[in-house]
C-alpha distance (Angstrom), angle and dihedral (degrees) to the residues before:
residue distance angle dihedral
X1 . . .
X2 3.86 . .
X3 3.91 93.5 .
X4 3.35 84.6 52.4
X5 3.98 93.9 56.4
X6 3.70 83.4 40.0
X7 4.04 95.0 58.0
X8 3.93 95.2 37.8
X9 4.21 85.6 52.5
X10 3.66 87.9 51.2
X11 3.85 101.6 40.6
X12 3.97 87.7 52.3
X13 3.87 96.0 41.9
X14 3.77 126.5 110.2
X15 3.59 125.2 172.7
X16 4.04 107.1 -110.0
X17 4.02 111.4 -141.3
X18 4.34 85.1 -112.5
X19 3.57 90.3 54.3
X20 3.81 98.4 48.6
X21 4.18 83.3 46.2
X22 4.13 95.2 52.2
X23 4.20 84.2 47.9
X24 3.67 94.2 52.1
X25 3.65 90.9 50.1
X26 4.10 93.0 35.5
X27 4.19 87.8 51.4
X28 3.54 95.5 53.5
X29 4.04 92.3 49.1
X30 4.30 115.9 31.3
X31 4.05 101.0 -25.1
X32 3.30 130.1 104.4
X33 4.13 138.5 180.0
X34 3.86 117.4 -142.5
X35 3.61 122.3 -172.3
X36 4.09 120.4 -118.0
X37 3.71 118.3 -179.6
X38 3.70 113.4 -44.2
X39 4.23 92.6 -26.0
X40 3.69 135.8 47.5
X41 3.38 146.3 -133.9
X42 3.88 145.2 -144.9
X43 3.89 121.2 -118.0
X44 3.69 119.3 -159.5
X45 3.61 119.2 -166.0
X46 3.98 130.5 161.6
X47 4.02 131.7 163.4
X48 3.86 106.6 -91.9
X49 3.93 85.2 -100.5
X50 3.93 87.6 78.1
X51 4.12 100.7 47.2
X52 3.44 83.5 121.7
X53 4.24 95.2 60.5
X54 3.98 84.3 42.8
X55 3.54 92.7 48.3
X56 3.82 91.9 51.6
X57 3.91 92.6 52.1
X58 3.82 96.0 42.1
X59 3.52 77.0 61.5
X60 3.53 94.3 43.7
X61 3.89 87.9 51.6
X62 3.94 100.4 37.4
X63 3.62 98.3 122.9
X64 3.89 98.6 58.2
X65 3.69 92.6 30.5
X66 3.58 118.4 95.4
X67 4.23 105.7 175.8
X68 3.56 127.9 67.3
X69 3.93 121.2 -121.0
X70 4.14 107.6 -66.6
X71 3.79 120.0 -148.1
X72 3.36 118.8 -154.2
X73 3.95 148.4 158.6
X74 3.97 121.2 -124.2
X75 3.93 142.0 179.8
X76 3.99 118.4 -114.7
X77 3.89 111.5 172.6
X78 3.50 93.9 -30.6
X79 4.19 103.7 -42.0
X80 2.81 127.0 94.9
X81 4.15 125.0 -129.2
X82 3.49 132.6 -178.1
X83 3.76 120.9 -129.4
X84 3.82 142.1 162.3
X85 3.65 133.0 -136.6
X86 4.19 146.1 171.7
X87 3.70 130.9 -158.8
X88 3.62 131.4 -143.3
X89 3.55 126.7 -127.8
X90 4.05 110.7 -108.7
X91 3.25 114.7 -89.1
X92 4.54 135.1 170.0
X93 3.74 82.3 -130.3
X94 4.06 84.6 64.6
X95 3.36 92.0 37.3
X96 4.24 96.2 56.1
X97 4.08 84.7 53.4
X98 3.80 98.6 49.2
X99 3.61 85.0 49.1
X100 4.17 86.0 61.4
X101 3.39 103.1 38.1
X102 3.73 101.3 33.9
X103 4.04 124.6 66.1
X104 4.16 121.3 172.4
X105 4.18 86.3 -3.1
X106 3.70 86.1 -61.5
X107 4.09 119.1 121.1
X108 3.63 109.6 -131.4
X109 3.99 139.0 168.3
X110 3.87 106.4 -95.0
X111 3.52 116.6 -127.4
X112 3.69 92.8 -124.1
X113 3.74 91.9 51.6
X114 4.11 87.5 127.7
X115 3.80 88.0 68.3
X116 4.32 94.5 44.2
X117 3.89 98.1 45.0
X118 3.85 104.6 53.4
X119 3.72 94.4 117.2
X120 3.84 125.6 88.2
X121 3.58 93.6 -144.2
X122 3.82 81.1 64.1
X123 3.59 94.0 56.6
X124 3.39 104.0 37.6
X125 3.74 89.7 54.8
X126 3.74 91.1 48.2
X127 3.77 82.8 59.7
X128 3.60 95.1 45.8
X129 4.01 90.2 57.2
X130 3.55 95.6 39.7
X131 3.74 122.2 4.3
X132 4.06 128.2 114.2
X133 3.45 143.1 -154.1
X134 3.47 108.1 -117.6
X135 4.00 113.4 -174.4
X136 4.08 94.9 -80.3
X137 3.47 98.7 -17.7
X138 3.84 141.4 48.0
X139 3.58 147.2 -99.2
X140 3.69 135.4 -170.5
X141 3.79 112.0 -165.5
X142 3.83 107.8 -124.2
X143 3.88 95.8 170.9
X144 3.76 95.7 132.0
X145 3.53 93.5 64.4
X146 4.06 137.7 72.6
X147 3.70 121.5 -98.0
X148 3.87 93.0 -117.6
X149 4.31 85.7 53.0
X150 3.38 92.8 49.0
X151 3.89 90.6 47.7
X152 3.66 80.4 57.5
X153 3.31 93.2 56.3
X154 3.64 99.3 61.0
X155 3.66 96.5 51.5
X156 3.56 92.5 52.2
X157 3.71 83.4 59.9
X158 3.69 103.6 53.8
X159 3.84 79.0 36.7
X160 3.81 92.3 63.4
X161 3.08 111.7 13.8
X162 3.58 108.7 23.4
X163 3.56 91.8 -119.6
X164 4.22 120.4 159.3
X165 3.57 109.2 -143.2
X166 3.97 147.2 162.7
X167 3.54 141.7 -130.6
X168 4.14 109.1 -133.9
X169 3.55 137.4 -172.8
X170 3.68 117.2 -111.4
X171 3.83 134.5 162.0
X172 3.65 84.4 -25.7
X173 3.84 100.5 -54.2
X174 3.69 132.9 75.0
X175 3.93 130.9 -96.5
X176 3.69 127.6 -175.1
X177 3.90 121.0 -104.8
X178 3.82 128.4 -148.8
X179 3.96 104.2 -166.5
X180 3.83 116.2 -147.5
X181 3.69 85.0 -101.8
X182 3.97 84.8 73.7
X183 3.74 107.7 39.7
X184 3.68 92.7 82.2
X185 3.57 88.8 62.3
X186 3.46 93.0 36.7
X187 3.60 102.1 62.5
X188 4.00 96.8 47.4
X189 3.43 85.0 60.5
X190 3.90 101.9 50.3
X191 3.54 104.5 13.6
X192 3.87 102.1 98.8
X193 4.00 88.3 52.1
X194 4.14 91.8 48.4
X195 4.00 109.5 110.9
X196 4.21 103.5 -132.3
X197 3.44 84.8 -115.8
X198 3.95 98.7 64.0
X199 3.73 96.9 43.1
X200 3.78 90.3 94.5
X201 3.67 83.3 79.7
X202 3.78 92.4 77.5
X203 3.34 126.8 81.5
X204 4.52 107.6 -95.2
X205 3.47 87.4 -112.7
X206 4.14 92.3 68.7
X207 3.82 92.6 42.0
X208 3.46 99.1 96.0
X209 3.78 93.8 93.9
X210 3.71 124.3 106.8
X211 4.22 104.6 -150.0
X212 4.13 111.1 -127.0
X213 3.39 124.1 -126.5
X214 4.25 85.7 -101.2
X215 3.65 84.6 99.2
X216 3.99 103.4 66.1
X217 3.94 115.0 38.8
């Protein structure tokens, strides 16, 4: 009876324009799309500290989701840290986007990422999985990716967004930096899509925000 919920959920499913912007954002922070068969599907996995980001996409994702939330303990380098994590169902729509964003089973940054992350849903979730609060400014940790991708990354954001940022040197790879001179601008872009629980990543001057109810449906 459940695979039968599970194909019916698939069969009626089409990927809505907000979803396809919270995955762009989610893929280049914590998410990641595995192949399964023919089809693919979505994995979504943070450290227990950010249940309440992964509770806000298994929302997001309900309708081709078919698994509650799963809690679980893992070893990285030796420690051990808790996280949680849901999976998709497989779906083509899945399957076009690891297609961009994945080359030899490897996740990359597309080269046409200035025509996929227009949205600032997209960004602000990218900042959600992996952005930082750095003194005055911002970072968003980028290690996973090449030099030349994450190059790509800024212009995409003056690009789009009109966004001045720098390439910095961190545990031998390089991560994006929004100097204070930014985070005005920033935050008036992103800030009505910003969970409560993430705005501690901006600076205390930019926390005087209260998030609408735009960012839940």
């Amino acid at each position: 009876m459940v695979n039968i919920r599970h194909k019916e959920k698939k069969l009626i499913f089409s990927l809505s324009d907000r979803q396809r912007n919270i995955l762009i954002g989610s893929l280049l922070g914590d998410a990641n799309i595995h192949k399964k068969g023919r089809e693919s599907r979505v994995f979504f996995k943070h450290s227990i500290n950010q249940l309440p980001l992964l509770e806000w996409k298994r929302q997001e994702f309900d309708e081709i989701t078919g698994m509650a939330i799963d809690r679980f303990k893992q070893n990285v380098k030796d420690k051990q840290y808790e996280f949680v994590q849901f999976v998709t169902l497989t779906h083509s729509s899945f399957t076009q986007l690891h297609r961009i964003f994945y080359k030899k089973k490897k996740k990359v940054v597309p080269k046409n990422i200035h025509q996929l992350l227009k949205d600032p849903i997209s960004l602000a979730v990218w900042i959600m999985d992996d952005g930082a609060k750095d003194n005055l400014g911002l970072t968003i940790q980028t290690h996973s990716f090449r030099t030349k991708e994450v190059e790509r990354l800024i212009l995409m954001l003056k690009k789009n967004f009109n966004l001045i940022t720098t390439p910095r040197k961190n545990r031998g790879k390089v991560i994006i930096y929004f100097p204070k001179s930014q985070i005005s601008d920033l935050w008036k872009i992103v800030k009505i899509y910003i969970l409560p629980e993430y705005r501690y990543k901006f600076p205390e001057s930019r926390r005087d925000y209260t998030p609408s109810s735009v960012i839940r449906r």
